[in-house]
N, C-alpha and C positions, 0 to 999 in steps of 0.2 A: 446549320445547327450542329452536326457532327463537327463541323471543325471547331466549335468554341469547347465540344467537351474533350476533347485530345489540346486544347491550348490548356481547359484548370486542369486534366489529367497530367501535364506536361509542370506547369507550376505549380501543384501539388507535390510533385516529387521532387523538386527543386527547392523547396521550404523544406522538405523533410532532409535532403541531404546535407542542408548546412546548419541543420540543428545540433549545439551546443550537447554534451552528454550532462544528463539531472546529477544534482550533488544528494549525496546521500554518504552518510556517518559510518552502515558496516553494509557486506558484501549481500547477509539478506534483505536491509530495504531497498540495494542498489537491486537486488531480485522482484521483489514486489514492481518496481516500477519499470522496467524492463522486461521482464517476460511479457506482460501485456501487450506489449510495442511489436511484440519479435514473434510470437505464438502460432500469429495465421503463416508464418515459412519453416515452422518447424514437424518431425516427421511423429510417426505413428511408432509406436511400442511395434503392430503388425510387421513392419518393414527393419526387419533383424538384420538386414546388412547394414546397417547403420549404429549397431554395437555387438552385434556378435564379431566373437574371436580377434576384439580390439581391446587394447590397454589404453582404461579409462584411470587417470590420476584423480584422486580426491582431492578437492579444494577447500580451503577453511581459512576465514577472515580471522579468527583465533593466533592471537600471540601465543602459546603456552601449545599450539601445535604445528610440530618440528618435524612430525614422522614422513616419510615418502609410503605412501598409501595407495597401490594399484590395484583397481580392478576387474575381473576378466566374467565376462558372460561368455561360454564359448559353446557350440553347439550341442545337443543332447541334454541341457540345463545344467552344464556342469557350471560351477561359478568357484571363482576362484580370487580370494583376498590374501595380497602379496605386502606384508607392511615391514619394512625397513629389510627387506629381504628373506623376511618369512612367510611361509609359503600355510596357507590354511585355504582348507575345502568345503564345498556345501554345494548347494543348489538353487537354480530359478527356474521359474515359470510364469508364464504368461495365465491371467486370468479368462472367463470368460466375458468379463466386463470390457468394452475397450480401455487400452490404455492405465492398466493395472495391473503389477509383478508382484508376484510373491517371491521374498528371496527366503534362503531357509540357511542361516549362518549363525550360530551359537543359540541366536531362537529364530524365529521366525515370523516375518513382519512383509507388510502389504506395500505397497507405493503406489503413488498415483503418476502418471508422466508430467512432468511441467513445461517441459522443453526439450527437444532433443535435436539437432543436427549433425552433421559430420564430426563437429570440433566439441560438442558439448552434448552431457548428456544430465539432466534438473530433474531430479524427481525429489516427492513428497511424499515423508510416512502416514499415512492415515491419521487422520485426528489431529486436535489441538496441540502441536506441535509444541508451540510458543508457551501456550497457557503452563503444559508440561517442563517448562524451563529447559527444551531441549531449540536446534535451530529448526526454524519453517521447512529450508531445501535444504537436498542434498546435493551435493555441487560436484559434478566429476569433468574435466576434461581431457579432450584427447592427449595420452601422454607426449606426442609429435610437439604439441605445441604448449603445452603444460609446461613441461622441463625450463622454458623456456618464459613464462608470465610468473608476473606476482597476482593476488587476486585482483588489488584494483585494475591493473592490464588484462585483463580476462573479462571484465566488467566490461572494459572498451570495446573488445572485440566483441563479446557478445552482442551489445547494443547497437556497432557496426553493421551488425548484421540487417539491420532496418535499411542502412544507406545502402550496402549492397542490392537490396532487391528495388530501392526506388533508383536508383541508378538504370537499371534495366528496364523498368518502365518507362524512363525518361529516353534511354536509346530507344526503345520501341515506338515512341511516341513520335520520334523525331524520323523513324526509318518511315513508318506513315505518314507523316503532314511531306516530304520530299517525293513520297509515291504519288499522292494526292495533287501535289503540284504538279508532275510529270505527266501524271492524267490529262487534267486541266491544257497542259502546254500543246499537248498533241490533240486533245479534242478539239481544240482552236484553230487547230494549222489545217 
């Protein structure tokens, strides 16, 4: 019985890895349908080495925005928005909710986390974003590899991020049914 659920845990993850990326029109519904995918590998607001005292680039599926847009959470809540080589200051904090910032920059406004890992970091202003005719996320990634994507290439990676982790369960899967064999071979002899 164990071995047939490590065989669908094993083609489970093998469907997932050769899954096509979903077409979508702009950068937030390629969000909507993506974060969903990706959410259970992504980290907690709690675990601050995952954006403190890193330069996060702002992303925007927007024509009409050109600006290079960085931003810094660096220890003590200092925050720091660096836009075309201007330097402006303010502050963040973590709420007592999980997973909710207050940043305090010209006003100050709530976020929800949407996603975060190494390379990306997706939060959401409180409230009906959309209805507000503003965008749903807010879209920062790491500038290492920012400097370097358009948004739809950012889209990919992000979404890759699914295949990365079923990839490892597929190694894992396979490092077990080889063990289980090896078992087997010597319990026999």
């Amino acid at each position: 019985m164990a071995r047939n659920r490590l065989l669908d845990a094993f083609n489970e993850a093998r469907s997932i890895s050769r899954q096509e990326m979903p077409e979508a029109e702009s950068m937030q519904k390629y969000l909507d349908i993506i974060i969903p995918q990706v959410k259970q590998w992504g980290e907690d607001l709690r675990e601050e080495r995952f954006y403190v005292g890193k330069s996060w680039m702002e992303f925007r599926d927007d024509d009409g925005f050109h600006d290079q847009v960085l931003h810094f959470f660096n220890d003590g809540g200092e925050y720091m928005r660096i836009e075309n080589g201007d330097v402006s200051n303010g502050s963040w904090k973590l709420m007592d909710t999980p997973n909710r910032m207050i940043i305090d920059y010209e006003s100050t406004e709530m976020y929800e986390l949407s996603f975060m890992n190494e390379n990306f970091f997706i939060m959401q202003k409180h409230g009906d974003q959309v209805r507000l005719g503003n965008d749903k996320y807010f879209v920062m990634v790491h500038e290492k590899i920012g400097k370097k994507l358009q948004w739809p290439d950012a889209m990919e990676v992000l979404y890759r991020t699914k295949y990365e982790h079923s990839r490892f369960y597929q190694t894992l899967t396979v490092i077990v049914i080889v063990i289980i064999i090896i078992v087997l071979i010597y319990s026999l002899v």
